[in-house]
FITI-778360 format. One record per residue (C-alpha): residue number from 0; chain; x, y, z. Coordinates in Angstrom, 3 decimals. Layout:
N
NUM;A;X;Y;Z
...
***
This chain:
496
0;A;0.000;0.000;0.000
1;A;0.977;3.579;-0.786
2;A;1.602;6.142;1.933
3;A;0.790;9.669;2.030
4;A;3.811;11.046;0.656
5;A;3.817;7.987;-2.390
6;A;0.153;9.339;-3.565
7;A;1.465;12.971;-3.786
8;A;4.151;11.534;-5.932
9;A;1.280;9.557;-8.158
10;A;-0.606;12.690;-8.499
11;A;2.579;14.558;-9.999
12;A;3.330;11.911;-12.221
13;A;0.036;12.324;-14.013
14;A;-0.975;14.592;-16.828
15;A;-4.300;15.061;-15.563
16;A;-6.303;18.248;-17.102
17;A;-7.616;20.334;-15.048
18;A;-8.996;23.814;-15.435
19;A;-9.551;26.410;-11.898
20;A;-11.481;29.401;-12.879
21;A;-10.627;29.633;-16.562
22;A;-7.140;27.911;-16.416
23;A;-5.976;25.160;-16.868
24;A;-3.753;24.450;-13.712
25;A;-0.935;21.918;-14.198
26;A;0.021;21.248;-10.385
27;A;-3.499;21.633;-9.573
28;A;-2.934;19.530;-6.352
29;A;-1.203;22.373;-4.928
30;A;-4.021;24.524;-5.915
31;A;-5.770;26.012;-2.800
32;A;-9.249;25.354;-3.914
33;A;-8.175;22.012;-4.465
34;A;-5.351;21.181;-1.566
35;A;-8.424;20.566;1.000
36;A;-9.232;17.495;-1.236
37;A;-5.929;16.292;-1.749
38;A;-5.064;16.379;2.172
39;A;-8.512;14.629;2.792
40;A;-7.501;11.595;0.561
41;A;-3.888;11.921;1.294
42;A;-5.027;11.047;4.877
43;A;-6.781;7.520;3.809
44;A;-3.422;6.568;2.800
45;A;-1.685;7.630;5.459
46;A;-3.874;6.276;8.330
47;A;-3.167;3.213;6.201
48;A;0.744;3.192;6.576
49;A;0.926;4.487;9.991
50;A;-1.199;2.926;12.642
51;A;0.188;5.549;15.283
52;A;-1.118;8.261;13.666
53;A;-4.706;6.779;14.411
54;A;-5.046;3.290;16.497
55;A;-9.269;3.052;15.644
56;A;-8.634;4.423;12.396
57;A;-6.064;1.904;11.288
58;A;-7.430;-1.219;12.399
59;A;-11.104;0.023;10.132
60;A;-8.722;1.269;7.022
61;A;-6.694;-1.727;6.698
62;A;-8.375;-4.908;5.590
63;A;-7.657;-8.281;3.984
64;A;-8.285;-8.652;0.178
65;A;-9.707;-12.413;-1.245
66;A;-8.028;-11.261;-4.955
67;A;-4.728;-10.236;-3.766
68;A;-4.391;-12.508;-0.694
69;A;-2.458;-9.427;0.954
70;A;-3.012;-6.111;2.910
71;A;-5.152;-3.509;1.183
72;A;-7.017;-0.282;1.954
73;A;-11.047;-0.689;3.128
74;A;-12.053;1.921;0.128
75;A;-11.128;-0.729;-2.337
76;A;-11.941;-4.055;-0.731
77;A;-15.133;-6.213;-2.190
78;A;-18.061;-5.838;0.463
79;A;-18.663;-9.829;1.443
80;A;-20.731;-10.027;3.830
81;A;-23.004;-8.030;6.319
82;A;-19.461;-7.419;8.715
83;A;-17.751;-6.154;5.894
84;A;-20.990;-3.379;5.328
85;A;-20.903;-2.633;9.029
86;A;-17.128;-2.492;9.474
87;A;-17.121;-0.168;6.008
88;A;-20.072;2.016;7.962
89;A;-17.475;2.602;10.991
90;A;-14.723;3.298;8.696
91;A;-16.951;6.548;6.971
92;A;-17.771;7.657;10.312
93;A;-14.910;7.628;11.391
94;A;-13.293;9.205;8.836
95;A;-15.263;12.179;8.778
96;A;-14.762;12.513;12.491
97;A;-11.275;12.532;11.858
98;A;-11.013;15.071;8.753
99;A;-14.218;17.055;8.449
100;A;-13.923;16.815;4.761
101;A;-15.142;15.030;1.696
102;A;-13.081;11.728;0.679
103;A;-15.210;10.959;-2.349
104;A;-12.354;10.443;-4.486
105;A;-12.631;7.075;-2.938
106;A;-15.751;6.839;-1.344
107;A;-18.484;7.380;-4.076
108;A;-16.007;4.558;-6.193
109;A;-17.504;2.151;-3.585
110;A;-21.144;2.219;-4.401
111;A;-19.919;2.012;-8.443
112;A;-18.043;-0.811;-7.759
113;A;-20.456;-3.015;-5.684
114;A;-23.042;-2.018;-8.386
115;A;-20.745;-2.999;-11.258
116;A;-19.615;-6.370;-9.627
117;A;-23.006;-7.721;-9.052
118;A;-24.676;-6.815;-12.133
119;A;-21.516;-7.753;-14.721
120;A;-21.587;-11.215;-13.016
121;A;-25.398;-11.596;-13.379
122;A;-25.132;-10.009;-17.423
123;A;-22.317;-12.941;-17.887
124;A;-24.647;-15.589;-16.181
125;A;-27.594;-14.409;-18.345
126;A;-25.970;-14.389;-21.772
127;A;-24.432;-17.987;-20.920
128;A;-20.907;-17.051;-20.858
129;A;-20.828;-14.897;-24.073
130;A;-19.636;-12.217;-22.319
131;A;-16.538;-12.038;-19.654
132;A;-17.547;-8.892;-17.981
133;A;-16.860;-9.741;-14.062
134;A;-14.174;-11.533;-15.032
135;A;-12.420;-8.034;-16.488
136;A;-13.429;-6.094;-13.855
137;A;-12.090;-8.654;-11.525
138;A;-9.010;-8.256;-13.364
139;A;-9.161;-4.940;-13.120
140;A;-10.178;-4.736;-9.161
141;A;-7.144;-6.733;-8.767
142;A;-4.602;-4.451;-10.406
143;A;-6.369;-1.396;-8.249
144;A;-5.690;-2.991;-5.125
145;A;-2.233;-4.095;-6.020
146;A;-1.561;-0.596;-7.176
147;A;-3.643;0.756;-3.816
148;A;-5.103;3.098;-6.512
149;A;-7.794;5.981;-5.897
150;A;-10.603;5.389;-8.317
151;A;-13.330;7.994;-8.866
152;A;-16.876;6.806;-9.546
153;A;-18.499;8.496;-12.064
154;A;-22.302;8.475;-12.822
155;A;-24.251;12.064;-13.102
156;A;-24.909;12.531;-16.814
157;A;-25.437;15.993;-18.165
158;A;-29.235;14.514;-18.739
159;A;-30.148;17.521;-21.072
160;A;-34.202;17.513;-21.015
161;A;-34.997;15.021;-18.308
162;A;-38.592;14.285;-19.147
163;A;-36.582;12.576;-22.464
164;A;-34.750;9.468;-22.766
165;A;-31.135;9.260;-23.759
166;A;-31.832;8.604;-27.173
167;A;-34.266;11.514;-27.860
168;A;-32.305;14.415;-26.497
169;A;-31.483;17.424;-28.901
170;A;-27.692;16.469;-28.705
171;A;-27.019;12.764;-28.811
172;A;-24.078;13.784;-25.920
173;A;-25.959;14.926;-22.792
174;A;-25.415;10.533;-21.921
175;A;-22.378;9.331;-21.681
176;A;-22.350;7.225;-24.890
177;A;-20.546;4.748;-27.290
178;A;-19.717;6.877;-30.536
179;A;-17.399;3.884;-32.150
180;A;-16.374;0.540;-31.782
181;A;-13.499;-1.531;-33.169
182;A;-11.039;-4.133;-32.471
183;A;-9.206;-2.553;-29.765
184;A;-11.852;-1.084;-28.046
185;A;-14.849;2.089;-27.857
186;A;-14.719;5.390;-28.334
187;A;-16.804;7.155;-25.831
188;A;-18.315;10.487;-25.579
189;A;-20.341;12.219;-22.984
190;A;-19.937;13.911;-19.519
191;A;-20.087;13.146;-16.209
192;A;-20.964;15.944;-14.157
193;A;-19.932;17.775;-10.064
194;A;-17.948;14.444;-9.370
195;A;-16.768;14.400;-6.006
196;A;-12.775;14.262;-5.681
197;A;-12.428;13.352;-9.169
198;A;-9.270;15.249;-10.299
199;A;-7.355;14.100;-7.108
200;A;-8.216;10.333;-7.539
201;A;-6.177;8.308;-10.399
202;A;-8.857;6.279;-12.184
203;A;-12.119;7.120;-13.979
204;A;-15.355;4.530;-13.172
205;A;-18.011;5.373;-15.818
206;A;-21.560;3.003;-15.178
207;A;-24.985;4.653;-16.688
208;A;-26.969;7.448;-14.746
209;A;-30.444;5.975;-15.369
210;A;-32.728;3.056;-16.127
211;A;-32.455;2.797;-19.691
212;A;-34.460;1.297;-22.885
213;A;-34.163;-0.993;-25.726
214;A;-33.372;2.245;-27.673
215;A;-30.495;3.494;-25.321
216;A;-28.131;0.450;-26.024
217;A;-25.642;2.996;-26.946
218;A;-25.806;4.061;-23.390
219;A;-25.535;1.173;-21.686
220;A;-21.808;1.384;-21.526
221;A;-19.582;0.754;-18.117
222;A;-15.760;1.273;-17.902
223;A;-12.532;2.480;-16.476
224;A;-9.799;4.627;-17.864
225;A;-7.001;6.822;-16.261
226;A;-7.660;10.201;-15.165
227;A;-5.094;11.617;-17.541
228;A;-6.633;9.209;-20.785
229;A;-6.321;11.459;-23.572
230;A;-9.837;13.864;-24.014
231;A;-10.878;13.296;-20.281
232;A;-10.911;16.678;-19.376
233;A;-11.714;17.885;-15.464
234;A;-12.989;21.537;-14.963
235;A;-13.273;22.285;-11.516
236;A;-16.549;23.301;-9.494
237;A;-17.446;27.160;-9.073
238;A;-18.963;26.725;-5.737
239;A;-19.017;30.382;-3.277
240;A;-16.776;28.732;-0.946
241;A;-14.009;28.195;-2.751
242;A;-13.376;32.030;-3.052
243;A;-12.313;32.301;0.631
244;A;-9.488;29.482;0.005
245;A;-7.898;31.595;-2.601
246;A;-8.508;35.265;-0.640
247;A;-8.556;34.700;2.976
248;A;-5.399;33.730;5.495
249;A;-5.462;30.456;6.392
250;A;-5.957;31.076;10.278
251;A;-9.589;32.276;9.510
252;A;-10.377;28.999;7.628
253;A;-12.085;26.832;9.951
254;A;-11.095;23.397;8.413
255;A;-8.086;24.593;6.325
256;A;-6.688;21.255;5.765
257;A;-9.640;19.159;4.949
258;A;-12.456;21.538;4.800
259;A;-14.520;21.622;1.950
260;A;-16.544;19.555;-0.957
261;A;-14.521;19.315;-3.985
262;A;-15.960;18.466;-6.923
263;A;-15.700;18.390;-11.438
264;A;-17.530;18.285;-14.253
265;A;-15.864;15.547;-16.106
266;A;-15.176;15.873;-20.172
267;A;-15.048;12.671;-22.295
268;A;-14.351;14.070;-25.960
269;A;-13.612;10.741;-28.020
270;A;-12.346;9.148;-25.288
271;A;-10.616;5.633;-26.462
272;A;-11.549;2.635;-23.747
273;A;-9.445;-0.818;-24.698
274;A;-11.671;-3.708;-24.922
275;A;-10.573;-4.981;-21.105
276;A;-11.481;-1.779;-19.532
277;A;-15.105;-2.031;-20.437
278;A;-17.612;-3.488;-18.718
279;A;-20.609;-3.208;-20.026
280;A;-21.343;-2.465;-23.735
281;A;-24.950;-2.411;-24.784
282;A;-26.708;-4.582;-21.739
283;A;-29.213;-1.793;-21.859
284;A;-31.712;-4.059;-18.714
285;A;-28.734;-4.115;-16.466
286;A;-28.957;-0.773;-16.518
287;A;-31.906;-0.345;-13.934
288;A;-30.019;-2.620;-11.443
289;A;-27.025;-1.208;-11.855
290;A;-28.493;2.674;-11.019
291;A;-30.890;0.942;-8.234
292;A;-27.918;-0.964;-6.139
293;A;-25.518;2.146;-7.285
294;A;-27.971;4.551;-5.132
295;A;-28.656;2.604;-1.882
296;A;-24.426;1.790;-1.479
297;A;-24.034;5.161;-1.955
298;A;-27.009;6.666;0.337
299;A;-25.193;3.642;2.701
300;A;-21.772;5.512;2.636
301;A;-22.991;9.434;2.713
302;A;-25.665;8.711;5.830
303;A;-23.028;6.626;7.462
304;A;-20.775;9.842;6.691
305;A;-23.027;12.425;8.202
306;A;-23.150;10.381;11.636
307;A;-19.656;11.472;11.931
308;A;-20.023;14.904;10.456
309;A;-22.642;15.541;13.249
310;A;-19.874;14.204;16.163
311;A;-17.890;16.790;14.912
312;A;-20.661;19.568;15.601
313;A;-21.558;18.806;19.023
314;A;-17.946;18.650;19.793
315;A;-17.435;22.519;18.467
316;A;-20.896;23.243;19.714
317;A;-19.524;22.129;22.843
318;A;-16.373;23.442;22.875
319;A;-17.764;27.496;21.971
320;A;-19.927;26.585;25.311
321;A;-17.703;26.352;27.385
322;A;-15.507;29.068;25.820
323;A;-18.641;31.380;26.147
324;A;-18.809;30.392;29.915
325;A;-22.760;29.046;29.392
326;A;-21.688;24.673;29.200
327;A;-23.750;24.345;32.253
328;A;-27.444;25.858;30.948
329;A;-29.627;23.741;30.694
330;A;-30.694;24.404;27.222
331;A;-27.148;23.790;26.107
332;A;-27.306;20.952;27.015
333;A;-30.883;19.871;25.999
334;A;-29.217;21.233;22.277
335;A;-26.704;18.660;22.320
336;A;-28.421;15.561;23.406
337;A;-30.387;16.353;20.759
338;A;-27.636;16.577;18.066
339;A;-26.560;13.239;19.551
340;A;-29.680;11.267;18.946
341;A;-29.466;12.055;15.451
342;A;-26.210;11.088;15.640
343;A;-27.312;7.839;16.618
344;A;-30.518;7.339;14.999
345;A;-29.141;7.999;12.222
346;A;-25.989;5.595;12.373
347;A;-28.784;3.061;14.101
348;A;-30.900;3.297;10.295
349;A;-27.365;2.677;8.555
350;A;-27.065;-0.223;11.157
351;A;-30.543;-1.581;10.212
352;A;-29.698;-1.872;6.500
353;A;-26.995;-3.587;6.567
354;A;-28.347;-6.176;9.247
355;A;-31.198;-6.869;7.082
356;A;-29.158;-6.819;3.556
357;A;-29.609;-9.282;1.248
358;A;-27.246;-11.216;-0.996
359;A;-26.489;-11.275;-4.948
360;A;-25.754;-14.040;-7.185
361;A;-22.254;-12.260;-6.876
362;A;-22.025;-12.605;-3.193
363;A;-21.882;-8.918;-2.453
364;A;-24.742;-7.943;0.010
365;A;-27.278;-5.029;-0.546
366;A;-28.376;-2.544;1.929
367;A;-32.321;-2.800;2.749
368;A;-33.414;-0.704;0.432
369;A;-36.114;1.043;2.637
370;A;-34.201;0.997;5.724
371;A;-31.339;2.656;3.833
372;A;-33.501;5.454;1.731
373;A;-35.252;5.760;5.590
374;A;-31.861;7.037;6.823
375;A;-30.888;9.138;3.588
376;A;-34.153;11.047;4.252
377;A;-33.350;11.149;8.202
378;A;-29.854;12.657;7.119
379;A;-31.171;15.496;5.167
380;A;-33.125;17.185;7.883
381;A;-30.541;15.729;10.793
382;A;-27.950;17.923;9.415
383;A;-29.833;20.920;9.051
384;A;-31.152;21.100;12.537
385;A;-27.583;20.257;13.420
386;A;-26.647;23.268;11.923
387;A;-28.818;25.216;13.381
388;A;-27.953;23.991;16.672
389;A;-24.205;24.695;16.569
390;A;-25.124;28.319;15.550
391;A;-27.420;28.752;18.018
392;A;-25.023;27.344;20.686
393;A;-22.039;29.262;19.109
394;A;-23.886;33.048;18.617
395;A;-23.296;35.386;15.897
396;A;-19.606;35.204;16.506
397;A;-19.579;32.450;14.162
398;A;-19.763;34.952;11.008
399;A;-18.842;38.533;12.944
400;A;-15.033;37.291;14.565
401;A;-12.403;39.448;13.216
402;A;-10.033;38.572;10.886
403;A;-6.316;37.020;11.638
404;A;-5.073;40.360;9.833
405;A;-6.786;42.365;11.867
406;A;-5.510;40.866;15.161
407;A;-1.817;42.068;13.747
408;A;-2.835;45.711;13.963
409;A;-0.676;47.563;16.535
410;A;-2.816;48.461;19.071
411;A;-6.566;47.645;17.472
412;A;-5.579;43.625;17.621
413;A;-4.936;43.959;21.650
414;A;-8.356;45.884;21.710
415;A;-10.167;43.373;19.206
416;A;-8.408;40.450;21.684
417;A;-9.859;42.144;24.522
418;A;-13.099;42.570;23.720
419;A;-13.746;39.084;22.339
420;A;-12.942;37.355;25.495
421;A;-15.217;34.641;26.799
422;A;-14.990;32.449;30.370
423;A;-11.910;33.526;32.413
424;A;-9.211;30.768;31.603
425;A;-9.828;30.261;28.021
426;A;-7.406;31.695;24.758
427;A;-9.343;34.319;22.891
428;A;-7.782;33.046;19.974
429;A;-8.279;29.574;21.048
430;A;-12.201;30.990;20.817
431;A;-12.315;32.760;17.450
432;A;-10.699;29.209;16.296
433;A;-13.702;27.348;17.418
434;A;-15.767;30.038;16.312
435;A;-14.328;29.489;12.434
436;A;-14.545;25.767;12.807
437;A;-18.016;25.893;13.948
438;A;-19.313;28.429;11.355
439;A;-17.698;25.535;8.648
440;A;-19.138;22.957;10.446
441;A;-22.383;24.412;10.340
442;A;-23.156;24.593;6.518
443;A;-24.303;28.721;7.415
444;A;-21.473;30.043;5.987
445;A;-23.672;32.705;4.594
446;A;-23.813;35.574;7.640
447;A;-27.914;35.565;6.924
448;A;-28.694;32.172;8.351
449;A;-26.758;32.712;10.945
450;A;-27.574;36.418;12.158
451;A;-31.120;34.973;11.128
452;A;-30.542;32.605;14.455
453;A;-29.013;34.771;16.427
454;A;-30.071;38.774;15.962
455;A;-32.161;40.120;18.168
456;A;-30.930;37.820;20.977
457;A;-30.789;33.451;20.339
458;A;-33.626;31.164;20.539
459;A;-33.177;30.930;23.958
460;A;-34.342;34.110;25.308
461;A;-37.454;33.973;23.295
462;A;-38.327;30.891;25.406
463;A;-37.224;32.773;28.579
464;A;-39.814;34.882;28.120
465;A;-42.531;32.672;27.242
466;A;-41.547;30.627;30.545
467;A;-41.716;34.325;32.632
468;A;-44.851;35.183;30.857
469;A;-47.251;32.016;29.917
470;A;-49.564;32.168;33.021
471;A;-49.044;28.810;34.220
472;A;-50.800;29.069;37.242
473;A;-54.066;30.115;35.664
474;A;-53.932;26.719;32.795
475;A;-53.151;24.240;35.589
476;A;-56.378;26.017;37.210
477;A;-58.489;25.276;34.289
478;A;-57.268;22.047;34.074
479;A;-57.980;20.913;37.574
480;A;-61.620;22.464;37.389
481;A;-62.456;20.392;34.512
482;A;-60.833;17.418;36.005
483;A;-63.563;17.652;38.912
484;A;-60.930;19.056;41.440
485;A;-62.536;21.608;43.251
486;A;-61.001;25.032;43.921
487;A;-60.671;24.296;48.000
488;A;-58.658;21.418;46.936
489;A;-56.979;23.417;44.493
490;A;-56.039;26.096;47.668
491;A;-55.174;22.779;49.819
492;A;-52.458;21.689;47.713
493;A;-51.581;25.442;46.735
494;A;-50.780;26.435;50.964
495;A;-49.031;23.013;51.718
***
């Protein structure tokens, strides 16, 4: 297996294309918008090669392979059995605990590849042995995990007008499609768009974006090729956040290293794929399995993900308590039990799923589908009141702090350190560095939904005063009237 410093190396000795706000950037893994991602995989191998760096980490990262017979990374081992699901659900949890950040140069890969296995062994078994699909892309899952490659897996199709199929949009190339075949392989054009990690991972898994008909055999295509294949072309995302990378100081970043989604729009102009990189060529039926498993191993990984993403927020949220001198309130606390039981119900649904999978004709298990789309569901609103909860906990600091420039200023940054002190005994800068991670954390980047929270005085004093002012006293009286308790009782219980 390859250490951290051996994938940096890999990366360099790629030609990979990749374009950053209008350029094309030839050491783009150096490139700030794109370093975060880099780290964020960097770290799977390096948790890999050095168990001191992370005891829990290493044992879940480091697995046995059945095609290699040696030592390889988790991200690239075949999913066996319901241990190997759960163990794999540990492994994203704990990863995000551990980074913060998106590793779906490797992750997403996972749900392609459990996809691909089961359904090119079931195409082979259906067409009688005409075909040797699973056998090449056991071939080819072999020579992964002997290289301990990064693969990206690729799947979101441009689409064009989605109430058409493939075959009846405008432009023949808004589906990733076969243009040509010959002897030595396809030619392949298309585009798979906002791929997670793609640029910083070295291969290229391609599998269909949608059910398809007996129309769209053109479509029904599957394969691999290297991320610097000639007319694979990566242009980078455009997202708001990426500006501060590039402008601000590091210091005021909260999650500089690992911190933020990366993600391409993936160009395939006449792309060449040799005959034992593809996988599927035409099984256009395959295609609905294929999209179906593809969507519950990856709502597996991403809710699985989010347990640990939501660890991370009560630990800032309770962190900036304590720095703000209020981790004994009640309400604070009442905030993040709260944050924990999604934490756990959520990790509990991922749980479920795999305990009730079921098993292919290829041996590799599938998620409950229910169970699974249950937690995805759970996810979406866990995080957001997660986020609300950290800002809530945290106050507006979270978007107002000053900058790490501004703390420089003779003078002003002694004021500015001054004036944003919290409980006695705890670094001011020690608080604005919570306060940074915890704005990150909680997906409010934007000052709105934060001051939103927080202007006019937290959640928290609006309840205040509806616990001063609801007139208890006179609804417990109505209630014990018309319960039959008569007011000389009521004055009985009132005096003793």
């Amino acid at each position: 297996m390859m250490n951290g410093e051996e994938y940096l190396s890999s990366l360099r000795s790629m030609k990979t294309v990749v374009y950053i706000n209008g350029d094309v950037v030839r050491d783009y893994y150096n490139h700030p918008v794109m370093k975060p991602a880099v780290n964020t995989l960097k770290a799977t191998y390096d948790l890999a090669s050095d168990p001191e760096l992370d005891h829990e980490l290493h044992s879940l990262i480091v697995t046995d392979s059945d095609l290699t017979n040696g030592r390889i990374n988790r991200f690239l081992k075949i999913i066996r059995s319901q241990d190997d699901l759960l163990a794999r659900m540990k492994l994203q949890r704990a990863m995000m605990r551990y980074t913060g950040g998106c590793f779906g140069g490797r992750c997403v890969a996972g749900a392609v590849i459990h996809a691909l296995w089961s359904v090119t062994y079931e195409v082979d078994h259906e067409n009688g042995g005409k075909t040797s699909y699973h056998e090449k892309f056991r071939n080819y899952m072999k020579m992964a995990q002997e290289k301990d490659l990064a693969i990206s897996g690729n799947i979101t199709d441009a689409k064009g007008d989605r109430s058409l199929p493939p075959h009846r949009q405008a432009d023949p190339d808004l589906f990733m499609r076969i243009v040509e075949k010959n002897k030595d392989g396809i030619i392949v054009n298309g585009a798979k768009l906002q791929q997670s990690g793609a640029p910083v991972a070295h291969e290229r898994l391609v599998v269909p974006t949608t059910a398809l008909g007996p129309d769209d055999e053109a479509y029904a295509v599957a394969f691999a090729v290297p991320g610097d294949a000639a007319g694979v072309i990566h242009v980078n995302d455009s997202a708001c956040v990426n500006a501060k990378f590039e402008a601000m100081e590091s210091e005021d970043i909260g999650n500089a290293a690992f911190g933020m989604h990366q993600s391409a729009h993936i160009l395939f102009d006449r792309v060449f794929v040799p005959w034992d990189r593809v996988f599927l060529c035409g099984e256009w039926k395959a295609s609905r399995d294929m999209v179906h498993r593809f969507s519950d191993y990856q709502r597996f990984a991403s809710s699985a993900c989010r347990c640990g993403y939501i660890d991370l927020c009560i630990g800032a949220a309770s962190a900036m308590a304590d720095y703000n001198g209020v981790a004994g309130k009640a309400h604070i606390h009442e905030k993040l039990v709260d944050m924990s039981v999604d934490s756990e119900t959520l990790y509990g649904l991922v749980a479920g799923s795999a305990a009730l999978s079921t098993a292919t004709a290829s041996g590799v298990p599938l998620p409950e589908t229910l169970v699974i789309n249950a937690a995805k569901l759970y996810m979406n609103q866990a995080i957001l009141r997660t986020g609300q909860s950290l800002a809530e906990i945290g106050g507006g600091i979270l978007v107002t702090r000053p900058s790490s420039r501004d703390l420089k200023i003779p003078k002003v940054g002694d004021l500015l350190l001054k004036y944003h002190q919290g409980r006695k005994g705890v670094d001011v800068e020690d608080r604005l560095k919570m306060a940074r991670l915890s704005e990150s954390l909680s997906g409010l980047s934007s000052a709105t939904p934060i001051l939103s929270v927080i202007a006019a005085g937290p959640p928290a004093t609006q309840r205040l005063n509806f616990r001063l002012m609801t007139n208890f006293k006179r609804d417990r009286k109505a209630a014990e009237r018309l319960a039959g308790i008569s007011d000389q009782e009521i004055e009985t219980k009132e005096r003793s």
